[in-house]
N, C-alpha and C positions, 0 to 999 in steps of 0.2 A: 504494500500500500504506500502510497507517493506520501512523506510526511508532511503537511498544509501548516504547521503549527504557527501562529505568530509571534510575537515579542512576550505575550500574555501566559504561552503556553496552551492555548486554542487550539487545538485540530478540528475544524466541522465537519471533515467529510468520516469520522472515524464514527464508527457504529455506537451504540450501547453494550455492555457485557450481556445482559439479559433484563427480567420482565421484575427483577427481586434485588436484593440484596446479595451477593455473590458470597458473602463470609456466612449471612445469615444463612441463606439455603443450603450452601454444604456442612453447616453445623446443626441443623432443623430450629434454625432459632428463629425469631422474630422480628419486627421492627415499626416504628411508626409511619418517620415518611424517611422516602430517598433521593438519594443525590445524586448527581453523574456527573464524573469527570470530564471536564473539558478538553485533557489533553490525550487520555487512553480509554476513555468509555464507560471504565471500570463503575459500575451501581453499587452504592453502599449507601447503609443506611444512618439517618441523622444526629445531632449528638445529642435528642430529646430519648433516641430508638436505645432500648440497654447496650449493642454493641459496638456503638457510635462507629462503626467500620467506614464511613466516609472520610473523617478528618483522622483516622487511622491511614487510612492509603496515603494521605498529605503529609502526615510524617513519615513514611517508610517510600516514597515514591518523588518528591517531592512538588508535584503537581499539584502546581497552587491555586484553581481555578475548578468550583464545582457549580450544575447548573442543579436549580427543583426538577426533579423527576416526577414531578406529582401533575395531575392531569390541570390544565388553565393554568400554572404558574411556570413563566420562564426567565426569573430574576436568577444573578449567578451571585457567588460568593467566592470572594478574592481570599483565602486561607492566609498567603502571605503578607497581605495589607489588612487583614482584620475588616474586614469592609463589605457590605454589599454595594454589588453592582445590577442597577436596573436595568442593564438592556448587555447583549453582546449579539455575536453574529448566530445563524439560525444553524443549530445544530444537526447532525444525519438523522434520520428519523429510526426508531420511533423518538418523540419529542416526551414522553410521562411513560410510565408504565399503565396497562390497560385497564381501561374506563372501569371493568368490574371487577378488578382486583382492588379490596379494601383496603384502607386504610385507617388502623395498621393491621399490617395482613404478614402474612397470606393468610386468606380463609384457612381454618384447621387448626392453624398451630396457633395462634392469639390468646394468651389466657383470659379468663373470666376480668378477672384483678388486672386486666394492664395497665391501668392509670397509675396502680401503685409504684410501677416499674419504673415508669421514665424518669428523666433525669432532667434536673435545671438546666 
């Protein structure tokens, strides 16, 4: 794949990992909402979600730019300036993870109690 990235660390043409949380689904764990990396695709979930596996890949990867994966919201978050960013370029589709996957999901694995879980 031809790498597109800008000064930001932006790849647009680069896919999604998948439809979940990449750490959370091969551990059967959970999460609330999720993020995508703007520079490798990678889905992790947020630092509300118990495995905060998004600003986890930001320190272990150093890709400092993640967008909402959540369905109508495409504001990004700049990890390394602390900062949201309203607007960037239009990412490869899918743009959320799908409309009838809940949130927080996945349908099945969610406990009863998850408000308890999340985290400030």
């Amino acid at each position: 794949m031809n790498d597109v990235r800008d000064d930001s660390g932006i790849d647009p043409v680069v896919p999604p990992s998948g439809a979940g949380c990449a750490e959370c689904e091969s551990a059967g764990g959970w999460w609330f909402h999720l993020r995508r990396c703007a520079a490798c695709g990678h889905v992790g979930c947020c630092d509300s979600s118990p495995g905060q596996h998004a600003t986890a890949h930001f320190r272990t990867t150093g890709h400092p730019v993640v967008q909402s994966y959540e369905p109508g919201e495409d504001w990004f978050w700049d990890y390394a300036a602390d900062e949201l960013r309203a607007s960037g370029p239009a990412l490869a589709p899918p743009v959320s993870h799908p409309e009838g996957q809940p949130a927080p999901g996945p349908a099945g694995r969610v406990p009863a109690d998850w408000a308890r879980s999340l985290r400030g």
